[in-house]
C-alpha positions as CSV (number, residue, x, y, z in Angstrom):
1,X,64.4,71.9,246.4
2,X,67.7,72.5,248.1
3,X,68.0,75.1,250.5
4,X,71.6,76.7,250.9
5,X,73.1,79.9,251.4
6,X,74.4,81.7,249.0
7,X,77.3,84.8,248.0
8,X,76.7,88.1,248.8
9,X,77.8,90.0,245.2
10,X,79.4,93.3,245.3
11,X,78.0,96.6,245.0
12,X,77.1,97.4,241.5
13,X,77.5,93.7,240.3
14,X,75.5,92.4,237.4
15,X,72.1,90.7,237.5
16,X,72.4,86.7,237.7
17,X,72.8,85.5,234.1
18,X,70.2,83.4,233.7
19,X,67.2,86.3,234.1
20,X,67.1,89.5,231.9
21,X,67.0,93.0,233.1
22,X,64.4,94.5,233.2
23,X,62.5,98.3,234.5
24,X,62.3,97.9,238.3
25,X,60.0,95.7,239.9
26,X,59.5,93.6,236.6
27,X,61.3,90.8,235.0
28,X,61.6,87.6,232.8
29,X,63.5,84.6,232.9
30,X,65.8,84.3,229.3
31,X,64.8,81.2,227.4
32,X,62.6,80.1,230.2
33,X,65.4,79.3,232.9
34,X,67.9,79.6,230.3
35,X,71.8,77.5,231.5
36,X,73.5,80.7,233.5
37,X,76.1,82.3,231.9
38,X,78.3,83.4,234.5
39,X,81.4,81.8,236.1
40,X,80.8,80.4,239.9
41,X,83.0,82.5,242.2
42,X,87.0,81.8,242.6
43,X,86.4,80.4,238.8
44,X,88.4,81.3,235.2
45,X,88.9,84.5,234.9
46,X,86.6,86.4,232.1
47,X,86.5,85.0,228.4
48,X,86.8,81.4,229.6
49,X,83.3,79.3,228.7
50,X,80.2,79.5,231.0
51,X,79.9,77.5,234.0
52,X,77.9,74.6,232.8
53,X,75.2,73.3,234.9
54,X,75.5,69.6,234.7
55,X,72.3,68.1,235.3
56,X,73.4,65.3,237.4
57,X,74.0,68.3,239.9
58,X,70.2,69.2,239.5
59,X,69.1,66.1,240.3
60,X,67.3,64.9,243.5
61,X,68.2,68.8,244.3
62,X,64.1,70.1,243.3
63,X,61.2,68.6,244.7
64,X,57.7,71.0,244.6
65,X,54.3,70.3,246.4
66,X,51.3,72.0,244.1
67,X,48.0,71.6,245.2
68,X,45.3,70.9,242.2
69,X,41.8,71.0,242.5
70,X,39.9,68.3,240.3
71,X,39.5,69.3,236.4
72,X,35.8,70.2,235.3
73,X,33.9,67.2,234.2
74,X,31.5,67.5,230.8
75,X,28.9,65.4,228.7
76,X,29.5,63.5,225.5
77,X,28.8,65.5,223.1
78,X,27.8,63.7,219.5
79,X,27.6,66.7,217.4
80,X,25.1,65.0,215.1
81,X,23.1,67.5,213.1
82,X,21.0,64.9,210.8
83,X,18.9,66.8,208.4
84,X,20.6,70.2,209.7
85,X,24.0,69.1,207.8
86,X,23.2,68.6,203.5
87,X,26.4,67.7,202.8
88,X,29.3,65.0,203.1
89,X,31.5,68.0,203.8
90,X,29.5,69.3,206.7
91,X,29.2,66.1,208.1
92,X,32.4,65.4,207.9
93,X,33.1,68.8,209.8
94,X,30.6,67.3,212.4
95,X,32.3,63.7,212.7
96,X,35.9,65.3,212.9
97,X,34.0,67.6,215.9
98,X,33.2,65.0,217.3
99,X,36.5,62.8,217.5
100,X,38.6,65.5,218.2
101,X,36.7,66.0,220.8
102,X,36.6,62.7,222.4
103,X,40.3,62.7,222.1
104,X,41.1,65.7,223.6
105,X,38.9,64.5,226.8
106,X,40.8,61.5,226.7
107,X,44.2,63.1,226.8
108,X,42.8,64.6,229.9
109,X,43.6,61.7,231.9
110,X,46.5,60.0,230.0
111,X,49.3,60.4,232.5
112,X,51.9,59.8,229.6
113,X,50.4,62.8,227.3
114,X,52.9,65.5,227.3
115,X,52.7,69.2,225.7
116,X,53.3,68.9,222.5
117,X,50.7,65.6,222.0
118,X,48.1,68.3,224.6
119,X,48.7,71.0,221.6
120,X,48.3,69.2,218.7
121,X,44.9,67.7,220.0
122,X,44.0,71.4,221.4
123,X,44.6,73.0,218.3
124,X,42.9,70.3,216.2
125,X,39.7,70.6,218.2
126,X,39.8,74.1,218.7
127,X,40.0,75.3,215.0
128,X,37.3,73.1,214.3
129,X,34.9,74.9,216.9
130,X,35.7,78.4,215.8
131,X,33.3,77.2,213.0
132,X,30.7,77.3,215.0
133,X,31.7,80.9,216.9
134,X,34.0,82.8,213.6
135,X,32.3,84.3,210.6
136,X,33.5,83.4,207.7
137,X,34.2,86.6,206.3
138,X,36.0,88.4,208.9
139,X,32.7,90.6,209.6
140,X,31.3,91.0,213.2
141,X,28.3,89.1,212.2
142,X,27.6,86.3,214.5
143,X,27.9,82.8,213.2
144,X,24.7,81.4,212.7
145,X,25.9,77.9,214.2
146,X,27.0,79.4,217.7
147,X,23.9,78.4,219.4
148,X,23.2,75.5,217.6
149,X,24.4,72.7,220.4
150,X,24.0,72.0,223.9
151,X,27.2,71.8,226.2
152,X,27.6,70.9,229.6
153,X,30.3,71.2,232.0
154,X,31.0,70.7,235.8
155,X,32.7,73.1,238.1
156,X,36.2,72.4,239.8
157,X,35.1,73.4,243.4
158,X,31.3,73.1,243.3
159,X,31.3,69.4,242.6
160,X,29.0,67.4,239.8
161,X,26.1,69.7,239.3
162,X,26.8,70.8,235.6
163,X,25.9,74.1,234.1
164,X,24.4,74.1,231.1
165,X,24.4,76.4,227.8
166,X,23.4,76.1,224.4
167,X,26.5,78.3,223.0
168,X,29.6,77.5,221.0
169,X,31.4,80.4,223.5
170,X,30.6,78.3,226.7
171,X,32.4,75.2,224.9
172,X,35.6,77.3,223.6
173,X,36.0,78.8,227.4
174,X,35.2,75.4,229.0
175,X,37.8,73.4,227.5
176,X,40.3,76.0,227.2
177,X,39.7,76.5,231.1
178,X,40.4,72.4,231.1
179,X,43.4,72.7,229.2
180,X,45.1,75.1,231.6
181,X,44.0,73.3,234.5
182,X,46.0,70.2,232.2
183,X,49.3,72.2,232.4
184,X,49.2,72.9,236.4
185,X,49.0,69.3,236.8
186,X,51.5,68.5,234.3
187,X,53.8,70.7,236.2
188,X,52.8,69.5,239.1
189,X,53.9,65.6,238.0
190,X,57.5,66.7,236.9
191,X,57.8,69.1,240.2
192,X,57.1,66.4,242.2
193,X,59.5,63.6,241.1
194,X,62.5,62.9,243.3
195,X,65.2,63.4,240.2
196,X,64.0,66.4,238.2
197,X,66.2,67.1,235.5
198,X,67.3,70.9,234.3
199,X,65.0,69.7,231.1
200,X,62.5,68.9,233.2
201,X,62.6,72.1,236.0
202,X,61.9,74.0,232.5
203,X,59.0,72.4,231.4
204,X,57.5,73.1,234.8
205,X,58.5,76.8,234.6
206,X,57.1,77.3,230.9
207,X,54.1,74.8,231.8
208,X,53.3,77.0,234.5
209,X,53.0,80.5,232.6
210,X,51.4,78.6,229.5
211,X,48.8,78.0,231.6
212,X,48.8,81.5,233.5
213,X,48.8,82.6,229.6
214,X,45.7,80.6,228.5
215,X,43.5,81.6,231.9
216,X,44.2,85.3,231.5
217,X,43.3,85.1,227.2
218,X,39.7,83.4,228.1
219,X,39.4,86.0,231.1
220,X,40.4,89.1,228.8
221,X,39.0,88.0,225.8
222,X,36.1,85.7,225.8
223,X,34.2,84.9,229.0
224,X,33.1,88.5,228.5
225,X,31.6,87.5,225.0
226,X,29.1,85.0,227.0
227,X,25.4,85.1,226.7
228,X,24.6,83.7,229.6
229,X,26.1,85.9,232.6
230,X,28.5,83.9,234.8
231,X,27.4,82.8,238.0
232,X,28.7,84.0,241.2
233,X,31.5,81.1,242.9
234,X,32.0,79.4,239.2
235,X,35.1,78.4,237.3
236,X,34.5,81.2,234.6
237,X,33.8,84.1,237.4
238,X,36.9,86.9,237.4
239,X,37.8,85.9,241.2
240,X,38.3,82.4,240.5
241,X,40.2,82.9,237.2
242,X,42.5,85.7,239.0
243,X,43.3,83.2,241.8
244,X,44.3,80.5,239.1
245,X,46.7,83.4,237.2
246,X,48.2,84.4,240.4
247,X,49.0,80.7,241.8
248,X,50.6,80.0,238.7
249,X,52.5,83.2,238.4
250,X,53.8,82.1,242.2
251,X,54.5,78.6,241.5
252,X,56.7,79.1,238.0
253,X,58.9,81.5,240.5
254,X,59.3,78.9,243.1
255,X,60.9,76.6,240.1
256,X,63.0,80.1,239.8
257,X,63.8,80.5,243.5
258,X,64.5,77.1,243.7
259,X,67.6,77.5,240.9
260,X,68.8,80.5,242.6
261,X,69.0,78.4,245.6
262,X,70.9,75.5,244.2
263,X,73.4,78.2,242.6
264,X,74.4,80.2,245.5
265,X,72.8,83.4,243.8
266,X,73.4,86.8,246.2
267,X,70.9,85.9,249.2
268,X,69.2,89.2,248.3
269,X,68.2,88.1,245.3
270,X,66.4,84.9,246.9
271,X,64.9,87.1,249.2
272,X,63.2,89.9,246.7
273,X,62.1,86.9,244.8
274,X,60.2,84.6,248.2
275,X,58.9,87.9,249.3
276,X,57.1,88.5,246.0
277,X,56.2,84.8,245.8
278,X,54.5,85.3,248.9
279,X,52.5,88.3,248.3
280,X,51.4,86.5,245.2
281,X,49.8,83.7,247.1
282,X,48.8,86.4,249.4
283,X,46.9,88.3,246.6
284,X,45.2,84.9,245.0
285,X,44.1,84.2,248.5
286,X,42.0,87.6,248.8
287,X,40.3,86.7,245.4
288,X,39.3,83.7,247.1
289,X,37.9,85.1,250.3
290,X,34.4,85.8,249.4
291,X,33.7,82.4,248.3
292,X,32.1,79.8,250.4
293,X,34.5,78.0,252.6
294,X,32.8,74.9,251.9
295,X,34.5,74.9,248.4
296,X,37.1,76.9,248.5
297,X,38.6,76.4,252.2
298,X,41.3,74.0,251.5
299,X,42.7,75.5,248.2
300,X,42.4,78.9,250.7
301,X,44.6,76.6,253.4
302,X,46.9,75.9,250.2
303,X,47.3,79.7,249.2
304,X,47.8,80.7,252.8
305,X,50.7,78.3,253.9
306,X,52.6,78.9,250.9
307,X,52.1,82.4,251.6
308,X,53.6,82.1,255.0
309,X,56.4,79.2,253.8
310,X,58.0,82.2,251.3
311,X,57.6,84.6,254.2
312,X,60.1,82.7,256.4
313,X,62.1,81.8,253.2
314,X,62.4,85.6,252.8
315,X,62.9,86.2,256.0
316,X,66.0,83.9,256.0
317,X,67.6,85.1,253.6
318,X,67.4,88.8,254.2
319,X,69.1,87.2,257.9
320,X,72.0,86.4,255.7
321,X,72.3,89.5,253.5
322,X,71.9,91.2,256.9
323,X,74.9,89.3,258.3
324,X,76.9,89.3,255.4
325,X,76.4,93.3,256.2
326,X,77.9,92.9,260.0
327,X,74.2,93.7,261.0
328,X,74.2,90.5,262.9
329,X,71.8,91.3,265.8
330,X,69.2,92.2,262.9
331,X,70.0,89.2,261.2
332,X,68.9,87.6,264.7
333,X,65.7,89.5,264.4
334,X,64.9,88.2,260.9
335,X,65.5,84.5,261.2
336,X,63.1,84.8,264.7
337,X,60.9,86.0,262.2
338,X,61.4,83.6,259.6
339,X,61.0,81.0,262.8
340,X,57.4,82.4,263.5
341,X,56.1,81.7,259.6
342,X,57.6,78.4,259.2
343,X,55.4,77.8,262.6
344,X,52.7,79.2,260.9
345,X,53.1,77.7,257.8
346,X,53.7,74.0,260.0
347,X,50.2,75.0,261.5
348,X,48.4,75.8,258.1
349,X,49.9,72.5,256.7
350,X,47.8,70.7,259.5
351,X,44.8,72.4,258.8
352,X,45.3,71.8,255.2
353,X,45.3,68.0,255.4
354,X,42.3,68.0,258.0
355,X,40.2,70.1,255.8
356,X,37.7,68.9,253.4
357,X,37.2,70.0,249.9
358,X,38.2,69.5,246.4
359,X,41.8,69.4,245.6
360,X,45.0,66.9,246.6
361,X,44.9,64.7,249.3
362,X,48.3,65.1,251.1
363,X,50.5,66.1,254.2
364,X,52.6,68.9,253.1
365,X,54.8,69.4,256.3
366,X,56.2,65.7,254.9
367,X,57.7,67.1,252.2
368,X,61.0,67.1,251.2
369,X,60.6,71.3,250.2
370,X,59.2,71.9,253.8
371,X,61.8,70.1,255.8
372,X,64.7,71.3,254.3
373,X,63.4,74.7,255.0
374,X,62.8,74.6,258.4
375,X,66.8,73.1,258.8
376,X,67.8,76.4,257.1
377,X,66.4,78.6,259.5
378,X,67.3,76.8,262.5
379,X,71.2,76.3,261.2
380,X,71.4,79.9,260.0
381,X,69.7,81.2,263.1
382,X,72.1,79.3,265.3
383,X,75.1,80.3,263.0
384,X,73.8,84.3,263.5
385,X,73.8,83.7,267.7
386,X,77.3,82.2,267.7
387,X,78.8,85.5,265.6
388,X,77.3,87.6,267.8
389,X,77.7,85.9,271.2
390,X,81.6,85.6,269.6
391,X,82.3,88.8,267.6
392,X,79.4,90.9,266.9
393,X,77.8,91.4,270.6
394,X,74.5,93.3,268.9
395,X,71.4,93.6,270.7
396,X,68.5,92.1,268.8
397,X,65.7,94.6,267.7
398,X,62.2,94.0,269.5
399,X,60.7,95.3,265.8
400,X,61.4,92.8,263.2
401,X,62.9,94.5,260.0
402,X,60.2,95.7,257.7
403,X,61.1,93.9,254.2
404,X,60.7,96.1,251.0
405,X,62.1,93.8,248.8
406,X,61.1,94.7,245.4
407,X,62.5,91.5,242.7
408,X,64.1,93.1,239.2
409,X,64.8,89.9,238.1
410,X,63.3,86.6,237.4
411,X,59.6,87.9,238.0
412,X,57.0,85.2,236.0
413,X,54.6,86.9,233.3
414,X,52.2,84.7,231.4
415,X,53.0,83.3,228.0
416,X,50.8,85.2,225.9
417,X,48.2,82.8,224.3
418,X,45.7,82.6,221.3
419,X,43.3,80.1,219.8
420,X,44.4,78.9,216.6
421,X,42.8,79.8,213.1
422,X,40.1,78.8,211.5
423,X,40.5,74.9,210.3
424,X,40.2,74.5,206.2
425,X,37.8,72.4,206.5
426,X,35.6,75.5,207.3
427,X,34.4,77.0,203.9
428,X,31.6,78.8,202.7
429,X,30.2,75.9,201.1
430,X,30.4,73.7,203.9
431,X,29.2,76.3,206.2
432,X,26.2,77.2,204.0
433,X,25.3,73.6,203.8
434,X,23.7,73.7,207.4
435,X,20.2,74.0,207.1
436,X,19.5,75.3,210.3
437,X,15.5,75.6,209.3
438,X,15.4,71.8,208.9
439,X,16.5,71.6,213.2
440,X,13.4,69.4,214.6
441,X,11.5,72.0,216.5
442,X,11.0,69.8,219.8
443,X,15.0,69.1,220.5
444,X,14.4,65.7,222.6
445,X,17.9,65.0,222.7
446,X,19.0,67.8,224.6
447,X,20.6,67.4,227.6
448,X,18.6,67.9,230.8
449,X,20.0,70.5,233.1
450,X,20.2,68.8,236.5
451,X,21.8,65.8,234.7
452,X,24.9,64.4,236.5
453,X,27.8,64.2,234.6
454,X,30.3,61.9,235.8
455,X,33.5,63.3,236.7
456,X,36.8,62.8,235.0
457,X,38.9,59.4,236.1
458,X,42.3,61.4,236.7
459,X,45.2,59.6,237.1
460,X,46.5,58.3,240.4
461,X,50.1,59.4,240.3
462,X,51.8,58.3,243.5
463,X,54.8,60.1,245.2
464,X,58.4,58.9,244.7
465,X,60.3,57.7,246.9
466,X,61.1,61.2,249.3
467,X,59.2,63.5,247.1
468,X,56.0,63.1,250.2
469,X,54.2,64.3,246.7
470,X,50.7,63.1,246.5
471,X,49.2,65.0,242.7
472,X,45.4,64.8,242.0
């Protein structure tokens, strides 16, 4: 992530070309950090082409720290209904279950699976278990196979003590929750390398709010449909899910702020867009703070610094629209403020990597994103006291300026999400060809509920070289 000034645009200029207008206080990125469209300043005059973003000017310019807490961990699950299933169709219904499955798990941990090899297996698996949760015949009659298997999954934060249900629902939400946590950490892989291309930066944006998309669908949409109420501190419970929305609403606009950084956009802009960043890290954090500290402290120590760390990056940039304005001895003001979060955010970082709990092992004041922030401050800040000791001669407020920056552009919204259809394979003639009165009354092979279930072997992706990027 490079951290520069940038142009202060006239009165009544046009939004930045590469975000879409929108009703105040809301906004979307066009195309998903679409190639800008406007000329750099002192450029061709207008008609001539767009300024084109070459991406060997993007490159080495966008390095991201994301913290990820562990993805839930579940047991092998055979899907073997002997007796139960008459036919070779149903059993082959069963056996494709069942592989689909196992692949799905697989692509988990397969550091080379990318999104489109994740949403073919997804949508594979997934319209094979609406069998066991759709009725056939578009009626609200419930399936008569939804309760038929056991499923059991781990939490993220309350380690390997797995909660068990005997519902098709419990499975859809479970996974789905897995496969959004799959998209934070494939973010998190491209944001971390040292030569992020423009390709690249976009796949972490739309990564990002794919995810947001797919936590806020099972929130909305089917956790309430579960039998078995939620437990208080769980993956599934509204707090938890909010927090996981938020942080990836926040960390698809740092990929934003990040480009209007490298393109000089009016410091303004960059400002409206740190300060909303870090109330949305601020916001996911007060979901959190009800929940035991012994789980949720360090992804709390996460939310907070980055909370703080957009603060001072607001802060800094309103110091420059305020000096580009001849308010100089404000601009002071600001960038002492700006000084005070980056020392709190340099605190939290500490704390962070001292405190225990699930999530990435790392040192985040090492990275390349937090140093090059605290040599903004201190440059601009020293740049502000030699105007005014030189031409402005302002006294510097004791208040620092209240910000009410409110971001019309560039704001993240989730991608909207669904579960795909029904598969084919799901007839009415394979579906009546479970004999659920043939299930063996004493079901010896279910699982036990305080069974440990082995967690997931993720990938151990090492930092490159300057990134100080360490992803779980």
């Amino acid at each position: 992530m490079c951290h520069g000034g940038g142009h202060v645009a006239p009165e009544g200029a046009r939004p930045p070309s590469w975000v879409s207008a929108a009703a105040p206080g809301r906004g979307t990125l066009r195309s998903a950090l679409a190639p800008p469209l406007r000329s750099a300043p002192g450029c061709a005059a207008a008609g001539a082409p767009p300024q084109i973003w070459h991406k060997q000017h993007y490159r080495k310019k966008m390095t991201h720290w994301f913290h990820r807490n562990p993805l839930k961990a579940t047991a092998p699950v055979s899907f073997n209904f002997y007796g139960v299933a008459t036919t070779p169709a149903a059993t082959k219904v069963c056996n494709d279950l069942r592989l689909s499955r196992t692949r799905l798990l697989e692509l988990f941990t397969d550091s080379s699976c990318n999104p489109e090899m994740m949403k073919n297996a997804t949508d594979l698996y997934f319209s094979l278990l609406q069998g066991f949760i759709l009725s056939l015949d578009d009626s609200s009659q419930e399936c008569k196979l939804r309760y038929i298997q056991n499923f059991k999954w781990t939490d993220t934060l309350q380690g390997q003590v797995p909660n068990a249900q005997q519902d098709a629902v419990f499975e859809l939400v479970s996974m789905g929750f897995n496969v959004a946590l799959w998209y934070t950490k494939y973010a998190s892989r491209l944001a971390g390398k040292e030569d992020i291309t423009e390709d690249e930066a976009k796949d972490v944006h739309r990564s990002l709010k794919i995810a947001a998309g797919i936590f806020k669908h099972l929130k909305e949409s089917h956790i309430p449909k579960l039998i078995t109420p939620v437990e208080k501190g769980r993956d599934l419970e509204a707090r938890l899910i909010d927090s996981y929305i938020i942080q990836c609403q926040a960390e698809a606009q740092e990929v934003t702020i990040a480009r209007a950084i490298e393109l000089k956009h009016n410091p303004g802009l960059i400002a409206a867009l740190a300060y909303e960043t870090a109330n949305f890290y601020q916001k996911a954090d007060q979901a959190l703070s009800s929940l035991d500290p012994a789980y949720a402290g360090k992804w709390r120590k996460y939310l907070n610094l980055k909370s703080c760390f957009y603060m001072a990056y607001a802060y800094c940039y309103h110091g420059q629209t305020l000096l580009a304005s001849d308010k100089c001895g404000e601009a002071i003001r600001s960038l002492q403020e700006s000084e005070k979060f980056f020392a709190k955010a340099e605190a939290l970082c500490k704390e962070y990597g001292e405190t225990r709990g699930p999530g990435t092992t790392a040192k985040p004041s090492g990275h390349l994103f937090f140093r090059k922030l605290g040599s903004l401050i201190k440059n601009t800040l020293e740049k502000c006291q030699r105007e005014n000791g030189f031409i402005y001669f302002q006294k510097v407020p004791a208040e620092a300026p209240q910000l009410e920056l409110k971001a019309n552009y560039g704001l993240v919204e989730p991608v909207p999400f669904e579960f795909p259809a029904l598969n084919a394979h799901w007839t009415p003639e394979t579906l009546a060809a479970f004999d659920l009165t043939k299930r063996p009354k004493d079901d010896a092979a279910k699982p036990k509920p305080d069974e440990e279930v082995k967690p997931l072997k993720e990938p151990d992706i090492k930092p490159q070289k300057d990134s100080g990027c360490q992803i779980s």
